[in-house]
C-alpha positions in Angstrom: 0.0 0.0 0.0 1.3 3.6 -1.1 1.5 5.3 2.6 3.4 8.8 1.0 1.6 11.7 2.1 2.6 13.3 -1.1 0.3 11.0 -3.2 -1.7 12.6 -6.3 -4.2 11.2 -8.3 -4.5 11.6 -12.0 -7.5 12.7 -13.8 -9.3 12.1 -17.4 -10.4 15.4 -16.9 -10.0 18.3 -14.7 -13.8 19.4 -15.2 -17.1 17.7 -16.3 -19.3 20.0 -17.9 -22.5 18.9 -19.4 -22.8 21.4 -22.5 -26.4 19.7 -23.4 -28.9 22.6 -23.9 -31.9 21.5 -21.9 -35.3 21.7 -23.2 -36.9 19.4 -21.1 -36.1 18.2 -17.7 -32.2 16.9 -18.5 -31.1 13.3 -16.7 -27.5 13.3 -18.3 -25.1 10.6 -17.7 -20.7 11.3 -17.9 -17.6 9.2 -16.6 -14.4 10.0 -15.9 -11.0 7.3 -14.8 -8.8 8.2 -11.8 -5.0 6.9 -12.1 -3.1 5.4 -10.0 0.3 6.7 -11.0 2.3 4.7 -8.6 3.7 0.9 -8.4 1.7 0.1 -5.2 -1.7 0.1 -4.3 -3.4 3.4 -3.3 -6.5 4.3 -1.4 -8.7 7.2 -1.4 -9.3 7.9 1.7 -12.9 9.4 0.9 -14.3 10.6 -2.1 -17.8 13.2 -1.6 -20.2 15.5 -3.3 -19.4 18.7 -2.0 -22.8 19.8 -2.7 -24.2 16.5 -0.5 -28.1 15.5 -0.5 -28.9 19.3 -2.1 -26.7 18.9 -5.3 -28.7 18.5 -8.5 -25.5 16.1 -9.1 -25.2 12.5 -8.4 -22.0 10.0 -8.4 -21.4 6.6 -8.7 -17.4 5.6 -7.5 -16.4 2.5 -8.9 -20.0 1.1 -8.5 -20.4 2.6 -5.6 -23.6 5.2 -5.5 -23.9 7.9 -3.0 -22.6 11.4 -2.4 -19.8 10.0 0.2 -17.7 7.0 -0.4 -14.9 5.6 2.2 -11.6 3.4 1.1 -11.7 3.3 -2.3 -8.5 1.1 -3.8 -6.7 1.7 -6.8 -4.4 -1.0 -7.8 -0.9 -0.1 -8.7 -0.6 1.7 -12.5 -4.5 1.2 -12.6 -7.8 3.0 -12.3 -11.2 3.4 -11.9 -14.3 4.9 -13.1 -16.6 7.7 -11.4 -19.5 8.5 -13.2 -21.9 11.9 -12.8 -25.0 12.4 -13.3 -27.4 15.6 -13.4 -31.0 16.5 -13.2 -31.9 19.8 -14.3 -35.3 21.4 -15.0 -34.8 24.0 -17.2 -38.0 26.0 -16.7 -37.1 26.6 -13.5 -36.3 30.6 -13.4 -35.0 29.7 -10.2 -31.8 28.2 -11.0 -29.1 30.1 -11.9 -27.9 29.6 -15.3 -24.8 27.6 -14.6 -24.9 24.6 -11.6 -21.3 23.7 -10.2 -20.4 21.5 -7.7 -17.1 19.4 -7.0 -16.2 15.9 -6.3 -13.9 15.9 -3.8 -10.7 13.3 -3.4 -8.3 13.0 -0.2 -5.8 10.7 -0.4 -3.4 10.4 2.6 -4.2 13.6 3.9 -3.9 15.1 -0.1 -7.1 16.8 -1.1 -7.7 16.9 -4.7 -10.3 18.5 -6.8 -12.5 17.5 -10.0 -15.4 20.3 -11.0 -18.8 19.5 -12.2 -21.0 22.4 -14.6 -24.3 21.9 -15.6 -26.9 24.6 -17.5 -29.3 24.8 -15.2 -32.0 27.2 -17.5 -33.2 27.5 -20.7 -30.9 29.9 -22.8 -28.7 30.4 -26.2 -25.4 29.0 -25.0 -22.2 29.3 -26.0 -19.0 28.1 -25.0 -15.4 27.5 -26.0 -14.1 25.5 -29.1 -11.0 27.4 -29.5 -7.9 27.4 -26.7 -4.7 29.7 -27.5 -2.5 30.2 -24.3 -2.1 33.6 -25.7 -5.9 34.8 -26.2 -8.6 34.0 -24.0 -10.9 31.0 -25.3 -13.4 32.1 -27.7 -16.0 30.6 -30.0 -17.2 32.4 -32.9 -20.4 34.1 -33.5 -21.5 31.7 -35.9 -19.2 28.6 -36.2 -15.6 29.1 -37.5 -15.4 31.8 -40.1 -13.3 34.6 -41.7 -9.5 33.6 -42.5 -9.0 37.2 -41.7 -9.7 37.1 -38.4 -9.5 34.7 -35.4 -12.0 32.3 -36.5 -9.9 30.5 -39.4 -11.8 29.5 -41.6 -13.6 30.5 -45.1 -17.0 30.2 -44.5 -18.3 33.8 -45.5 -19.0 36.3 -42.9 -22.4 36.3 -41.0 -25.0 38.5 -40.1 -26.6 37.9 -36.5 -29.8 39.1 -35.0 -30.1 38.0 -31.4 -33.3 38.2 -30.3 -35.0 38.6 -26.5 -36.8 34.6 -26.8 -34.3 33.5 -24.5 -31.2 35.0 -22.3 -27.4 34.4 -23.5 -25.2 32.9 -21.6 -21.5 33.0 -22.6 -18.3 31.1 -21.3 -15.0 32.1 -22.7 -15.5 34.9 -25.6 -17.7 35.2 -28.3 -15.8 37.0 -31.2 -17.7 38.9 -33.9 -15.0 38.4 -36.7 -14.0 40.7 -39.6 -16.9 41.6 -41.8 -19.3 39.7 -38.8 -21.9 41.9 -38.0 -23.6 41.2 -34.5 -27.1 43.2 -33.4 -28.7 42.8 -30.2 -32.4 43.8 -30.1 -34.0 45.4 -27.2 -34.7 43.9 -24.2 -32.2 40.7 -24.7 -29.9 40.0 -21.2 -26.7 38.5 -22.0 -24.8 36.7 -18.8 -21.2 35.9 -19.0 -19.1 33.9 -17.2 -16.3 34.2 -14.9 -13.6 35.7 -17.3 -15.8 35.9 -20.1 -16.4 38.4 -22.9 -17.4 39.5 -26.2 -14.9 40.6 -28.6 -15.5 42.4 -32.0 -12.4 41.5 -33.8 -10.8 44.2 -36.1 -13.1 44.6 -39.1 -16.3 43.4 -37.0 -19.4 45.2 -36.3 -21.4 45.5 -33.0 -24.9 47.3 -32.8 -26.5 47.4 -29.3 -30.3 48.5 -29.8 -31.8 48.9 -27.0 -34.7 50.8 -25.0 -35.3 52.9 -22.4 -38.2 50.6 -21.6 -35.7 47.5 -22.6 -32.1 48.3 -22.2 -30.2 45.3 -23.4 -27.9 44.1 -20.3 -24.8 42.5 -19.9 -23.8 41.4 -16.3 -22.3 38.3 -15.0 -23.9 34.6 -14.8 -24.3 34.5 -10.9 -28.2 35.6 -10.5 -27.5 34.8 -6.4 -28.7 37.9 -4.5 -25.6 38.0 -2.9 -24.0 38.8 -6.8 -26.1 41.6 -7.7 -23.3 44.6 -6.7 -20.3 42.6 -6.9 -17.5 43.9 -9.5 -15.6 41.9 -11.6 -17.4 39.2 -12.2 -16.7 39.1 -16.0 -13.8 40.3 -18.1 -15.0 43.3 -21.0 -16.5 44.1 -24.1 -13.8 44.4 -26.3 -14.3 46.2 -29.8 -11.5 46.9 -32.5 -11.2 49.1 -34.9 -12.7 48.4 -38.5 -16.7 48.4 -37.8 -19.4 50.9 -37.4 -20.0 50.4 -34.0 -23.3 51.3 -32.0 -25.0 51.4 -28.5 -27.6 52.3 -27.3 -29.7 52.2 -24.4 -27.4 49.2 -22.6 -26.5 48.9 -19.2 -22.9 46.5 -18.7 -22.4 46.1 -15.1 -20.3 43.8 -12.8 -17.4 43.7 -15.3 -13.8 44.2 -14.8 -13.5 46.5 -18.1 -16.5 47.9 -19.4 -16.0 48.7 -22.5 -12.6 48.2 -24.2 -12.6 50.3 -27.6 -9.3 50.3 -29.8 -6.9 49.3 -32.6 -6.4 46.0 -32.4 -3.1 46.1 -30.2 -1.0 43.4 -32.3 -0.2 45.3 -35.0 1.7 48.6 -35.6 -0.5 51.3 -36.9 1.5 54.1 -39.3 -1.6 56.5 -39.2 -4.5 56.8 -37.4 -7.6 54.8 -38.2 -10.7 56.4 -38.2 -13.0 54.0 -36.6 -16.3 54.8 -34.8 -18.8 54.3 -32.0 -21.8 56.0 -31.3 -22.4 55.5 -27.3 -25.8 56.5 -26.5 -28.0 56.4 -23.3 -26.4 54.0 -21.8 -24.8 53.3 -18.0 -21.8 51.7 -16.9 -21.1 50.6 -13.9 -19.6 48.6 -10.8 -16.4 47.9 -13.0 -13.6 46.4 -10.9 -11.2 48.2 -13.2 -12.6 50.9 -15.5 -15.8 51.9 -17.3 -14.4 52.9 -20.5 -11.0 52.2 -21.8 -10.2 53.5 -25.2 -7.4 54.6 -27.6 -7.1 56.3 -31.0 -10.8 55.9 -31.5 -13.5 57.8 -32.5 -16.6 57.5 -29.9 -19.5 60.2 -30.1 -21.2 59.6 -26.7 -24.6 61.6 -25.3 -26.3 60.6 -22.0 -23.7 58.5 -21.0 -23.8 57.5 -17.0 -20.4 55.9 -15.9 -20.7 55.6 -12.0 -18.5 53.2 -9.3 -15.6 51.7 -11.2 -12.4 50.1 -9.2 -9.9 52.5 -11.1 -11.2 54.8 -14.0 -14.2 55.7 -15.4 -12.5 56.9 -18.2 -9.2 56.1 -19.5 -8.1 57.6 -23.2 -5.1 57.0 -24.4 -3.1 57.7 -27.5 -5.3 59.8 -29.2 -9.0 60.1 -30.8 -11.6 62.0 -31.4 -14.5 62.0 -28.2 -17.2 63.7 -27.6 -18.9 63.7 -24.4 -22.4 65.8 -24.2 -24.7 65.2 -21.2 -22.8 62.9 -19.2 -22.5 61.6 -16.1 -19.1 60.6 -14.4 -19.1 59.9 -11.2 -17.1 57.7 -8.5 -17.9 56.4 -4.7 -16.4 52.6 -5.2 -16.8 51.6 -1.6 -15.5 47.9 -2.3 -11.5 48.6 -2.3 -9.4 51.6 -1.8 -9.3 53.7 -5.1 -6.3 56.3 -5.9 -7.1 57.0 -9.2 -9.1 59.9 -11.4 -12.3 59.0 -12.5 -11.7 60.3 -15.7 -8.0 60.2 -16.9 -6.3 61.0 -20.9 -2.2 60.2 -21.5 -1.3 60.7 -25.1 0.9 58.2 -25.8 -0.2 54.5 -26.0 1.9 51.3 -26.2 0.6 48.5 -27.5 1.2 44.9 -26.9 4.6 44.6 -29.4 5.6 47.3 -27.5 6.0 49.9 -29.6 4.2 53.3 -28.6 2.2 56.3 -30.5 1.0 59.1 -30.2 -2.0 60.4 -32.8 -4.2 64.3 -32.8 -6.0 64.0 -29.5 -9.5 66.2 -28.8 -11.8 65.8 -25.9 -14.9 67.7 -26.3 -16.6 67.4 -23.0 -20.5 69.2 -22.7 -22.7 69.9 -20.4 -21.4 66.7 -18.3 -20.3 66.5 -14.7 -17.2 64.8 -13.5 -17.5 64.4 -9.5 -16.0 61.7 -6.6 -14.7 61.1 -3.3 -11.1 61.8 -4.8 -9.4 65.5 -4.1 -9.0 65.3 -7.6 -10.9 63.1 -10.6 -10.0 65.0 -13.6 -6.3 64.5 -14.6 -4.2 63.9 -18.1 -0.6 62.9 -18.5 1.2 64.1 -21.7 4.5 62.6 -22.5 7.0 64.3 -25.0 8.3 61.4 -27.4 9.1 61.9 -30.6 6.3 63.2 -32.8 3.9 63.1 -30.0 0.7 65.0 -30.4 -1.1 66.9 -27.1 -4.3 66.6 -25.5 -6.7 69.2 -26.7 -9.9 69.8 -25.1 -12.9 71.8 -25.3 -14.8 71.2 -22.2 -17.9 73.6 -21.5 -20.5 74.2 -19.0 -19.2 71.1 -16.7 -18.4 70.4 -13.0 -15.6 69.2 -12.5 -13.4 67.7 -9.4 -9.3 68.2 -10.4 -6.0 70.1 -8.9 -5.6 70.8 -12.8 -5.4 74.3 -13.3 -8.2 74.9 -15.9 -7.8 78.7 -16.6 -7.1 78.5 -20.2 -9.9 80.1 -21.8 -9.1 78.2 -25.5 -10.1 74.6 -23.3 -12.4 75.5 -20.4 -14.9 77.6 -20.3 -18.3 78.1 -17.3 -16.8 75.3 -15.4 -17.5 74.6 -11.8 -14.4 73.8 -10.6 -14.5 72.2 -6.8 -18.1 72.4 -6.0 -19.6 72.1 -2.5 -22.3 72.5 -2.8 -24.4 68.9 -2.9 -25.1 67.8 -6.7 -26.4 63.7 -6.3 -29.6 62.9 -4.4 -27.9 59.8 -2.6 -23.9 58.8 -3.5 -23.9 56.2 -1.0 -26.2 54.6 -2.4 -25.1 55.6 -6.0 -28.2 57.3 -6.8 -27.0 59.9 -9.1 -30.1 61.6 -10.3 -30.0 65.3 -9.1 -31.2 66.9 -6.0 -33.6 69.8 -6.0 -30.9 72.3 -5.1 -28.2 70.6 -7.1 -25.4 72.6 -8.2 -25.8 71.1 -11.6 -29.3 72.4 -12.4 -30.0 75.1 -15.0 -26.2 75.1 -15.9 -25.8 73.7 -19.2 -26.0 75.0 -22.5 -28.8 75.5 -24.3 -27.3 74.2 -27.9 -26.2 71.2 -26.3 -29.6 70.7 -24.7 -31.2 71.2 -27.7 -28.7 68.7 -29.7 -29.7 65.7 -26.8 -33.1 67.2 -26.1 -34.0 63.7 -24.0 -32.0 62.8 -21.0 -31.1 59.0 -19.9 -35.1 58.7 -18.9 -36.7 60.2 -21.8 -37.5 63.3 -20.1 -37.3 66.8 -21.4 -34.1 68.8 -20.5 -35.2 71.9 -22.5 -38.7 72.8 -21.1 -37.8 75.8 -19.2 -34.8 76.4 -21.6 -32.5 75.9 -19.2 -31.0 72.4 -19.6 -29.2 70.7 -16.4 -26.0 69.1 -16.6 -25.5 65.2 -16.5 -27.2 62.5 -18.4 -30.6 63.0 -15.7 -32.6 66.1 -15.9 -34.1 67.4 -12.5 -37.4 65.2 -11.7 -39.1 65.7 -8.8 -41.0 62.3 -9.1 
């Protein structure tokens, strides 16, 4: 008998996933061998269902059925078969939309580990069928596709319409590849995974069309109560350069990134790619990184709420064209210690073969407030390199947090610089509609107004004539 207390078992796999999409109450069946590596005879001390009685798993060790098994054997260079099975209703909104649970192994005091996932609703799955140790894993939109692009293949590009029937739930990435165009109608909630995202490859093309009455929403696959304010529970949206890119009305939540909006960072870029989004009515929050990342992008943005992010809420880089008109930045992250802006621009960006540019940089910022617990939440970092271009902004008729001095009259003009005077109706809470006597009220300017006549709610921000700054008009209701 093997008495080492260094013993490890070998696995067939490390996880047992049953990828089956359920549309009827599931009963699947799936087996996997534990080796005995060594030249003696090993036991397993015990072997249990972490999950007990209450897992919708069961197991059967070596024959052996039940959720705890004692002094299981493996003869030397041998091994033996564990098989899993799960019962899932589908219907049941109850679930959450992925089951785990683990089978647990200690052997001579070792424990060891196998996981079990199940889909415990009725949705539009997807999941991995590409693995690169340099990319996340990814499947494609629409089956492999596009030579160009990370799905190698030549099946012609697709065109994708997904639809509110069902949620999506996605594990790894799903990557909208060169001339792929993906559009999300309104009202369609998309959950991803732990580490999870969706990335528009270079070329690709992402329209988000939602409502005010149904936003289309991105958050994180854990529907637990105890999930619904956590950050970080997926990775981004990541969209390169190439498309015509458009949201509207969304709300991404719970990420690490947001939104991740640039050149594709594996290639060198001689000149500066004019590449577009159009970010519309749409809030972003409880990042445990940043809201928006971008570089040497072009991203027209009205009625834009980016609120409670780890780091940034904004973070340009490089260069670009972006216009911000009625927004709303602001930043109380209560779930770590923050020492960052909200709202940051460097001109110089390095990508990932390390090289490093610099391309014309404007930051047109209207009628917008930029306000946190920071002494100062407005801040930009220009580096002189060679041929590096400056940061040029035109910011109007916006509050604004910062030690920056401001006083140039060719970039900043009406700002209310250092407020204190109360602006949010409840920041612990991160209710960032205005108060009565907000600073922020009648303060924008009328043109502006007029441009985004309807705030984030659909309400009227030139009634009286006097437009409010933000993405939320005043309501008293």
């Amino acid at each position: 008998m093997f008495e080492g207390n260094f013993a490890q078992l070998n696995f067939s796999k490390g996880e047992v996933s049953f990828d089956t999409v359920f549309t009827t109450i599931g009963s699947i069946t799936q087996n996997f061998r534990v080796f005995n590596p060594y030249d003696k005879t090993v036991r397993i001390s015990n072997v249990s269902l972490r999950g007990g009685e209450q897992s919708n798993f069961r197991m059967n060790v070596d024959g052996r059925p039940g959720t705890f098994q004692e002094n299981i054997e493996i003869a030397p260079k041998d091994s033996i078969f564990i098989f899993v099975e799960v019962t899932v209703d589908p219907n049941n909104e109850s679930n959450p939309f992925v089951i785990e649970d683990y089978i647990d192994f200690v052997t001579n005091g070792n424990h060891q580990e196998v996981k079990l996932t199940a889909w415990g609703q009725n949705a539009h799955y997807f999941t991995p069928t590409t693995f690169n140790r340099n990319i996340p894993d990814f499947s494609c939109l629409t089956g492999p596709n596009n030579s160009s692009g990370p799905c190698d293949d030549k099946i012609p590009a697709v065109n994708v319409t997904w639809t509110d029937d069902l949620p999506y739930v996605i594990y790894g990435y799903v990557v909208v590849d060169s001339m792929d165009v993906l559009t999300i109608e309104e009202g369609v909630d998309v959950y991803i995974h732990d580490g999870g995202g969706i990335w528009v490859y270079q070329g690709g093309t992402i329209k988000i069309k939602g409502t005010k009455e149904k936003p289309v929403t991105f958050q994180g696959d854990r529907l637990e109560k105890s999930f619904q304010d956590i950050p970080g529970q997926w990775d981004r949206i990541w969209i390169n350069d190439g498309g015509n890119n458009e949201i509207n009305y969304a709300v991404i939540k719970n990420a690490f990134i947001g939104l991740q909006v640039e050149n594709l960072p594996f290639v060198d870029y001689l000149e500066y790619l004019p590449t577009s989004l159009s970010l519309k009515n749409t809030i972003i929050e409880n990042c445990s990184n940043t809201g928006l990342l971008s570089s040497a992008y072009n991203i027209n943005s009205e009625n834009l709420m980016i609120k409670n992010c780890g780091q940034y809420n904004v973070a340009l880089q490089g260069g670009g064209n972006y216009s911000f008109k009625q927004c709303t930045f602001a930043n109380y992250f209560n779930k770590a210690i923050r020492e960052t802006p909200l709202f940051f621009s460097q001109n110089v960006f390095v990508n990932a073969l390390g090289s490093q540019y610099s391309f014309p940089f404007n930051i047109d910022v209207y009628n917008s407030i930029i306000d946190g617990d920071q002494e100062s939440e407005f801040n930009m970092e220009e580096i002189m390199v060679a041929n590096s271009e400056p940061i040029v902004f035109d910011m109007q008729n916006t509050i604004v947090k910062t030690e920056l001095n401001l006083s140039d009259p060719n970039q900043f003009q009406n700002l209310i610089i250092n407020t204190t005077q109360p602006i949010f109706r409840n920041t612990i809470l991160g209710d960032f509609a205005l108060l009565e006597t907000s600073v922020a009220r009648d303060k924008g300017l009328l043109t502006i107004g007029t441009q985004v006549q309807l705030d984030l709610m659909e309400n009227d921000r030139i009634l009286d004539g006097k437009p409010d700054l933000g993405a939320l008009e005043y309501d008293p209701n």
